[in-house]
N, C-alpha and C positions, 0 to 999 in steps of 0.2 A: 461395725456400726458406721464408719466412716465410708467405706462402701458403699453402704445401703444409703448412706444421703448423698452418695460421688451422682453429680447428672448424667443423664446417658449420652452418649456420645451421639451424634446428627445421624440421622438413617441418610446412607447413601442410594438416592432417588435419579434414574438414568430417565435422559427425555423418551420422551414416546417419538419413532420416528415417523412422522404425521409429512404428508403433502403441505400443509399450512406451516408446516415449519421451514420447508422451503422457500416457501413464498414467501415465510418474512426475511428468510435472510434475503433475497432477488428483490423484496422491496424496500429493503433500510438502506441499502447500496445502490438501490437508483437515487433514492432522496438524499442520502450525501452527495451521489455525483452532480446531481442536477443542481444542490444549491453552491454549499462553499465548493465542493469536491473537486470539481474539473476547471474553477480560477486559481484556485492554489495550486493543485498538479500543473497547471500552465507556466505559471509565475516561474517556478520548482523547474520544471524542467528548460525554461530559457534562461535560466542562470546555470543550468548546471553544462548546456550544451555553448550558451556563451560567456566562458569563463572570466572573462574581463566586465560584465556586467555588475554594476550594482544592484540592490532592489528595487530604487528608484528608476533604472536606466534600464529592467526588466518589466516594470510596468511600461514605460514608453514604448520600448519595442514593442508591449504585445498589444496596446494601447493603438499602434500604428499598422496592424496587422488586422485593422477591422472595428476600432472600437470598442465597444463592451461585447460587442460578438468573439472577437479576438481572445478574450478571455474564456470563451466555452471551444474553441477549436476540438477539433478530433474528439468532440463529444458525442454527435451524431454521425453517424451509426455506431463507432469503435467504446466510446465510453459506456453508449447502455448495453452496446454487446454483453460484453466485460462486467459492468456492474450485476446485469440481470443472471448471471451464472457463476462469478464467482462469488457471490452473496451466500445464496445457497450454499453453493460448495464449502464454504469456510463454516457457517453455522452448525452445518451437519459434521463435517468431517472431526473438528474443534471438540463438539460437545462430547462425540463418540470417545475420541483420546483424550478429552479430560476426564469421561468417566473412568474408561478400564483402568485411567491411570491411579486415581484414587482409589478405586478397586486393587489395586494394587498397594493400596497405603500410602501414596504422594501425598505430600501436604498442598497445601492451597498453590502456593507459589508453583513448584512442580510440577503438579497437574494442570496448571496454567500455563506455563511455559511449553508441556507436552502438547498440550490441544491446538498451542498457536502455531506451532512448527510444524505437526502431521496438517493442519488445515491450510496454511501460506503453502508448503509443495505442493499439495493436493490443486491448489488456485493454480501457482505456476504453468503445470504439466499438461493439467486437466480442460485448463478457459482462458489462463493469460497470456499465453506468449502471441500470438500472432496480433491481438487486439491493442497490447502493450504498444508491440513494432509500430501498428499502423499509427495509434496516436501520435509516436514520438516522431514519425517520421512526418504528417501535419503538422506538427506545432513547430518545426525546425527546419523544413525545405525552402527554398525561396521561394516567397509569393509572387516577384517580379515577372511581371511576365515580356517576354524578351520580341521584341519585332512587332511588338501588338498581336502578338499571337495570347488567348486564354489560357492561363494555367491552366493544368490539368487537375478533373475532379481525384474527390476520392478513391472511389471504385476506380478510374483509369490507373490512379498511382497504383491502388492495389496491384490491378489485372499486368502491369508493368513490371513490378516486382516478382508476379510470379511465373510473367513466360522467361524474366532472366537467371534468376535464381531459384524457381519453383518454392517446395515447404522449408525448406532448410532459408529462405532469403527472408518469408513471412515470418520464420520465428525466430528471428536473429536477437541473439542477447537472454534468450526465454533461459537458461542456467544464472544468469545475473539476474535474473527477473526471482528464478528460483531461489537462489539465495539473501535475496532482498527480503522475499516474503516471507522465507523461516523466521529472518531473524528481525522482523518488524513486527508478525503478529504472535511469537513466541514471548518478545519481551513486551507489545503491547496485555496481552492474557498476563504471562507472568506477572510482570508489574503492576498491573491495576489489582489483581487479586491482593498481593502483597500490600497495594493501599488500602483494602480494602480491611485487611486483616488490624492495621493502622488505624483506618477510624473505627475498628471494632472495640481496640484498646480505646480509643478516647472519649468515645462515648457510651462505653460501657456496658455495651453488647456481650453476650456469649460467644463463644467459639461457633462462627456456621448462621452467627442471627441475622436477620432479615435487615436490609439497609436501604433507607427511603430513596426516592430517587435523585434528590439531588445528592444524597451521600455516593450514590453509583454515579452518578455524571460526575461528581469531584475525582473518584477514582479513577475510573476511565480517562480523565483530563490528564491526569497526574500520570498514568502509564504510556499514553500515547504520547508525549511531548516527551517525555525522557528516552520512547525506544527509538527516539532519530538521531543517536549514537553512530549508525550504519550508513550516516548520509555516502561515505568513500562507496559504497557498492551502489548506491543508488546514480551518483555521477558516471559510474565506471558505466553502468546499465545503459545510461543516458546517450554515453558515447560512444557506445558500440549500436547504437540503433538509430544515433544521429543522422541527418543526410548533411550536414556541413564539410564543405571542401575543402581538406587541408592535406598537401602533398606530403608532407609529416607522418599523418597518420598511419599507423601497420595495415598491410594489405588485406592479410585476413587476422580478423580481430578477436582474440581471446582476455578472460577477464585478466588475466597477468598483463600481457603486455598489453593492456589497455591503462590499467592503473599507470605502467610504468610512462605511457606515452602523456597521460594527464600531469603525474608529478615532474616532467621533464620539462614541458609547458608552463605552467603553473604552480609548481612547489606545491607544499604539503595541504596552502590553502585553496587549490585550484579542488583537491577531493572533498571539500567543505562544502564547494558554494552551494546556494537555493538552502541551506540548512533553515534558513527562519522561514520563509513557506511552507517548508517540511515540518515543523513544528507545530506551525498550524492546523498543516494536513493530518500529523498525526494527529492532535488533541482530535479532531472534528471525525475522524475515521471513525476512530475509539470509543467515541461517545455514541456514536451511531451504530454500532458493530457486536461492543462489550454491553452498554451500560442498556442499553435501548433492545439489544439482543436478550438482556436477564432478564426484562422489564416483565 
């Protein structure tokens, strides 16, 4: 009897994999980057390349770098490179290992966890390393330009970078990039699911029931600001793809002795810094990626 009245468990429903599915993920991640996305990556990453900076004293610097332009640096052409394909790449690859994974009988949390870690490598490998390097190496080169000669553009840094160090100089840091993204969109999926399962309890939902959107954006908010735990590998990332001159620094840079050359500098808070524009970043990623991605 009790059986017969148990609910049935949620049919597990794999997406359909549609060209328009692509294009939303290539179009949620241009509109993150182009609104908050690429001032808080700015912000985030001159705090993390210059460790002595406050938030305050990281807005001035970037503030003095152009303006409010300053604050969108390395967003044309590198940011929409980057957004417009790893977008995609992360929806499709994500949704793919969140299903097999519950197909496999993962609960919410796990198959959330699975789909953010196959999707952030998949970014890494597949669309970010070389678009990552260029940004960080705009938002962190000297602007000055020496003799009254003109900085040099983009494309020239680019073309620079690759007659000295060819593809291995363009995707400098792309395994710190790699493991940034495992464990940013592994525990942004996992954790928001996990809220989700959270406000299923309090508002007394069923296992798997439908959550309005602002209960998904609460989620999402909630997963992405908690998963910048990892800021230490996002600094290490930062400084292995910096162009800041410091005779200090190891000649050729691996994420070990990179870490060790930041805690050497800066003690254990130097691996910290940019963590509250990171928080930012992630909440606004998450919302745009997760909640806007289910929607």
């Amino acid at each position: 009897m009790s059986a017969a009245l148990a609910s049935p468990a949620p049919t597990l429903e794999k997406k359909p994999i549609k060209f328009s599915n692509l294009l939303l993920g290539a179009g949620l991640n241009m509109f993150e980057v182009t609104t908050l996305g690429q001032p808080l990556e700015v912000v985030k990453t001159t705090m993390a390349a210059n460790r002595g900076d406050s938030f305050a004293g990281a807005l001035t610097r970037t503030w003095g770098r152009g303006g409010v332009l300053g604050f969108y640096q390395g967003l044309i052409p590198w940011a929409w490179i980057e957004a417009s394909t790893k977008g995609a790449v992360l929806l499709f690859v994500a949704s793919e290992a969140e299903y097999y994974a519950r197909s496999f009988g993962a609960g919410d949390f796990t198959a959330g966890i699975t789909g953010g870690v196959m999707g952030g490598v998949a970014q890494a490998y597949a669309t970010m390393g070389f678009c990552t390097c260029m940004k960080t190496t705009m938002i962190t080169r000297s602007k000055l330009a020496t003799a009254g000669a003109k900085p040099p553009g983009t494309f020239a840094v680019f073309a620079d970078i690759w007659k000295r160090e060819g593809l291995r100089g363009i995707n400098k840091g792309v395994n710190a990039v790699a493991i940034r993204q495992m464990t940013n969109w592994g525990s942004r999926f996992g954790l928001s699911r996990l809220a989700e399962q959270g406000i299923r309890k309090v508002t007394g939902k069923e296992e798997g029931g439908k959550l309005n959107p602002w209960e998904k954006i609460l989620a999402s908010g909630l997963g992405g600001g908690l998963s910048a735990w990892n800021q230490p590998i996002e600094v290490i990332r930062v400084e292995m793809q910096s162009k800041t001159v410091d005779p200090n620094r190891p000649a050729k840079m691996t994420v070990g002795n990179t870490a060790a050359y930041i805690y050497s500098q800066n003690g254990i808070k130097g691996l910290y810094r940019g963590v509250v524009p990171r928080i930012g970043l992630g909440v606004w990623q998450t919302i745009c990626m997760v909640a806007m991605g289910d929607m």
